[in-house]
C-alpha positions in Angstrom: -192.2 -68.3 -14.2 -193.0 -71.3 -16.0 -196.3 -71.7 -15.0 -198.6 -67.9 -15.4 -199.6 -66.4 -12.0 -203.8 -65.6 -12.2 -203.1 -62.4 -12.8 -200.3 -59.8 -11.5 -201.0 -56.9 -9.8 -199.2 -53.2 -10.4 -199.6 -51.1 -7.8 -198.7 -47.0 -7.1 -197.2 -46.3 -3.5 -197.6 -42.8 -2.4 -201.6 -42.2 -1.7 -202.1 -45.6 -2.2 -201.3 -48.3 -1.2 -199.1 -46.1 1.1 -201.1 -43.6 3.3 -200.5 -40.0 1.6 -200.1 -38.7 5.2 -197.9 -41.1 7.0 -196.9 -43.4 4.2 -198.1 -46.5 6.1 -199.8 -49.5 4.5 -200.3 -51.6 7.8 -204.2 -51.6 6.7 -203.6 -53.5 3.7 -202.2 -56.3 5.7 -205.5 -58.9 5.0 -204.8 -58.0 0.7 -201.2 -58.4 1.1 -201.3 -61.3 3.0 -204.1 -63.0 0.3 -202.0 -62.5 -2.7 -199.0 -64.7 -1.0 -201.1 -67.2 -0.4 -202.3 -67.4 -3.8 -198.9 -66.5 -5.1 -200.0 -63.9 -7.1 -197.0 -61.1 -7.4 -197.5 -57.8 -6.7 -195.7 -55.2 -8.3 -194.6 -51.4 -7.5 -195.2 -49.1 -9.7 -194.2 -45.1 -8.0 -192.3 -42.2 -9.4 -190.0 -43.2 -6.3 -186.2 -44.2 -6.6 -185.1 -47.4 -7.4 -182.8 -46.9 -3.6 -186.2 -46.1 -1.7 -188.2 -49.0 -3.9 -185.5 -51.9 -2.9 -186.2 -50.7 0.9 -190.3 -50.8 0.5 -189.8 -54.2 -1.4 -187.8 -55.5 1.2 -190.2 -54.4 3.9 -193.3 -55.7 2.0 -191.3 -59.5 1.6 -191.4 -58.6 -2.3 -187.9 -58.4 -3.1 -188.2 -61.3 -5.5 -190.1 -59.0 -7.9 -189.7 -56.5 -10.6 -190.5 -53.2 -9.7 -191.0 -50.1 -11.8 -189.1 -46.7 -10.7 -189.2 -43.3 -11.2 -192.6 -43.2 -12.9 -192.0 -45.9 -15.3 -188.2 -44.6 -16.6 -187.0 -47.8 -14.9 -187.1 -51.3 -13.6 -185.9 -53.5 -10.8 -185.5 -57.0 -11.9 -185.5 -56.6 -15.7 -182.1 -56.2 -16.4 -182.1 -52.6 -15.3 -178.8 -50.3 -14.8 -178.1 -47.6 -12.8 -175.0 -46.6 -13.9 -176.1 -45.9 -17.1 -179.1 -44.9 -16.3 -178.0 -41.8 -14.9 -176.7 -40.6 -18.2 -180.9 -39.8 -18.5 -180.7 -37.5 -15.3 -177.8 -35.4 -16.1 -179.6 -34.7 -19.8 -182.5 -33.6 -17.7 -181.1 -31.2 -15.4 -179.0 -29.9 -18.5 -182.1 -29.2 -20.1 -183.5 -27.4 -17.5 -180.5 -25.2 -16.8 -180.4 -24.0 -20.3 -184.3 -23.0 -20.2 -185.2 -19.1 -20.3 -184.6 -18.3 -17.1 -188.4 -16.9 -17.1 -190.0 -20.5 -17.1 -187.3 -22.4 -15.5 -187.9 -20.2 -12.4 -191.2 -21.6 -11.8 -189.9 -25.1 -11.3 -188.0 -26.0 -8.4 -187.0 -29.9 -8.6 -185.5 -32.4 -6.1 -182.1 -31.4 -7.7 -182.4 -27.2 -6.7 -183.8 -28.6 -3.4 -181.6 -29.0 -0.4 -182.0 -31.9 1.9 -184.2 -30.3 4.4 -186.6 -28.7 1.5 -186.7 -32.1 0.4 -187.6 -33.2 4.1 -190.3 -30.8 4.0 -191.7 -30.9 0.9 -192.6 -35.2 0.9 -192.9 -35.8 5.1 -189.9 -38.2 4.4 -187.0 -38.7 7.3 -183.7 -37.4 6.1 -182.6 -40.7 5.5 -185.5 -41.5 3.2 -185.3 -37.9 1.2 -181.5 -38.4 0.7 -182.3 -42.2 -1.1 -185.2 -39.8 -2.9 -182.5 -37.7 -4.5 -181.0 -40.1 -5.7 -182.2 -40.0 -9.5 -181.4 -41.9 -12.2 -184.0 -41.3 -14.4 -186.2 -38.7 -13.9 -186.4 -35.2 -11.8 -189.5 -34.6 -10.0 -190.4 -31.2 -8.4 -192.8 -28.4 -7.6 -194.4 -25.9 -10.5 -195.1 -22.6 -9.3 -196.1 -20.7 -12.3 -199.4 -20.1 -14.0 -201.0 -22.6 -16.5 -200.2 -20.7 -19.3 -196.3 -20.6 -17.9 -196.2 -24.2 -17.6 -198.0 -24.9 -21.1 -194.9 -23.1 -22.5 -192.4 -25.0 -20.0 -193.6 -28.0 -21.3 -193.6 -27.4 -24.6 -189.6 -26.7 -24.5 -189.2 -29.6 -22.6 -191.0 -31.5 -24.9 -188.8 -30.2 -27.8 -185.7 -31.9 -26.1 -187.7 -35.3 -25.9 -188.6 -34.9 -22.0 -192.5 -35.9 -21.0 -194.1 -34.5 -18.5 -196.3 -35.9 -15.9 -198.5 -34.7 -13.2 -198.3 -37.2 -9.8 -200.3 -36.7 -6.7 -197.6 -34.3 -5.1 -195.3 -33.5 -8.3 -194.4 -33.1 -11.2 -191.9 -35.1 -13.0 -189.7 -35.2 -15.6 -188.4 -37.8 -17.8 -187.7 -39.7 -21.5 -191.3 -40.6 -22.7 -191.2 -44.3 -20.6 -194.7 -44.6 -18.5 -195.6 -47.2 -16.1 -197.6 -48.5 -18.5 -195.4 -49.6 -21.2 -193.7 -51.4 -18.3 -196.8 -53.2 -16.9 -196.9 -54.3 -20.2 -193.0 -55.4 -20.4 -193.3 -57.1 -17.2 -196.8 -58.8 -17.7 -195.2 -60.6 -21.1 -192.3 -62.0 -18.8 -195.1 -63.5 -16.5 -196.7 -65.7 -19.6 -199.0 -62.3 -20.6 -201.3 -63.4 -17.5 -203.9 -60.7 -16.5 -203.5 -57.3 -14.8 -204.8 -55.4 -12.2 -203.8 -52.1 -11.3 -204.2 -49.8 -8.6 -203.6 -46.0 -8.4 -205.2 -42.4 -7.7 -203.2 -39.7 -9.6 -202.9 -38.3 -13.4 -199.8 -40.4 -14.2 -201.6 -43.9 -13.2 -204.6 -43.2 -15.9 -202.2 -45.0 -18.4 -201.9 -47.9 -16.6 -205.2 -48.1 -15.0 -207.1 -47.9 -18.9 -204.7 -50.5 -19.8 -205.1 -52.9 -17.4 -207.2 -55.4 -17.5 -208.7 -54.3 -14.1 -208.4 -50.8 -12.9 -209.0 -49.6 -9.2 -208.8 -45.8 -8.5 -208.1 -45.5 -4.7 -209.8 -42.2 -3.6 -207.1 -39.8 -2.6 -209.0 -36.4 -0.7 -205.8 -34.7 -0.9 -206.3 -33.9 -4.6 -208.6 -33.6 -7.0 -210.5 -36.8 -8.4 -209.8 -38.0 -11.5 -211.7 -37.3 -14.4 -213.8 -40.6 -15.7 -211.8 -42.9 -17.2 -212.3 -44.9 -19.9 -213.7 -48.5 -18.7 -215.2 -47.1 -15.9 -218.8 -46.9 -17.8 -218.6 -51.0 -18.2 -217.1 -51.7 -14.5 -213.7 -52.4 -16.1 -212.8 -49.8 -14.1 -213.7 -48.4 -10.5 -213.3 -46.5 -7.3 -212.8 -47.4 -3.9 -214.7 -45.6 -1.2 -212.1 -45.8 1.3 -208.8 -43.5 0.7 -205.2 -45.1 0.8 -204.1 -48.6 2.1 -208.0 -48.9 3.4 -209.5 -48.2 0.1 -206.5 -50.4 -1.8 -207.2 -53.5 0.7 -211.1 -53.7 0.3 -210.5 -53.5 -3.4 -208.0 -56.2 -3.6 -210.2 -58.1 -1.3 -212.9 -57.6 -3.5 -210.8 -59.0 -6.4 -209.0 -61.8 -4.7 -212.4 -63.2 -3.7 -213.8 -63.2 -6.9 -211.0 -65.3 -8.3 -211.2 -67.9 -5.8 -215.5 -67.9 -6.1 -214.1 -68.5 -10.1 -211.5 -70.8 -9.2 -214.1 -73.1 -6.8 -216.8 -73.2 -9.6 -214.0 -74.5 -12.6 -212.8 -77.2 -9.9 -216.8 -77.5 -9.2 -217.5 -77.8 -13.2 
């Protein structure tokens, strides 16, 4: 890492850059293909597992790269370990077992689920929901109480130093780390080059506001975000397209205007 990349990029997975339906990204081919050729690194940022991020990684031909996990409670490729990592899930689910029983009933997380309710719950194969179990760091899961209900669930979370944050299917559970703090970590170790970031649900507004470029890839399945801050000076903005189609014409976008800067400095 000697010399700083342009910029690196810090993507979410699930609704975008990976379809929220079928979890493909084969439309995001021409983006992906552009940022190897400019080596520019590309890294994941999803409330996933670190066992299911290795496997996207590898697939993508980014296994090279950090990654951030679990909504930003842990990295790939930062000196990152599992084994005690897991010290942080167990505190979780002990947490959650000694709630009143009255507010813990409302949340039901990957850890009360079975296999197949985890199978049914994401659209994962059974191969893919087992590696999604497999927390170290954080417990996401399904709220099915009122506001008010969950107002006072987090509130006695909160009191045993646990965050909660709303994803585009879950909620999820963890020790205060976001995937911003890591952009940050990681951005240092590549010379504090520039950043671009790309997500569509509550817990990417951190790391979209402090990017240096934020995209919000449109995600019909939910609610849009609220307007973010940068959005008013074009900092920040939205794709048209939903999923790996709206995260492709936005890299695109971005890629091209690099090189159009890059051809005028050689020009100059």
């Amino acid at each position: 890492m000697n010399v700083p990349p342009p910029f690196v990029v810090f993507s979410d997975l699930d609704g975008t850059l990976l379809d929220h339906d079928t979890y493909d990204w084969a439309a995001a081919r021409p983006s992906l293909a552009a940022l190897k050729r400019h080596a520019i690194p590309l890294v994941l940022a999803s409330s996933k597992t670190a066992q299911e991020i290795v496997l996207i990684q590898k697939e993508l031909g980014l296994s090279s790269l950090p990654a951030i996990v679990e909504n930003g409670a842990g990295c790939l490729g930062t000196g990152w370990e599992a084994e005690a990592a897991e010290a942080e899930y167990k505190k979780i689910r002990t947490t959650l077992a000694q709630m009143p029983s009255d507010l813990r009933r409302h949340f039901v997380g990957f850890g009360d689920m079975g296999l197949d309710q985890v199978v049914a719950v994401t659209g994962l194969s059974v191969e893919s929901a087992a590696r999604a179990q497999q927390r170290c760091f954080s417990e996401p899961g399904l709220w099915q109480g009122t506001d008010t209900e969950r107002a006072l669930f987090e509130h006695v979370l909160q009191q045993n130093g646990i965050s909660v944050r709303q994803g585009g299917r879950f909620l999820t559970l963890s020790f205060g780390h976001t995937k911003a703090k890591r952009m940050q970590e990681i951005a240092t170790q590549y010379g504090n080059a520039p950043t671009v970031a790309l997500g569509d649900a509550p817990n990417d507004i951190e790391m979209l506001e402090n990017a240096d470029v934020g995209v919000i890839i449109r995600n019909p399945h939910r609610a849009p975000l609220g307007r973010l801050q940068g959005e008013a000076t074009g900092r920040i903005f939205r794709t048209d397209d939903p999923g790996p189609l709206g995260w492709n014409a936005a890299m695109l976008s971005i890629i091209a205007r690099f090189e159009e800067e890059t051809r005028l400095s050689s020009d100059g």
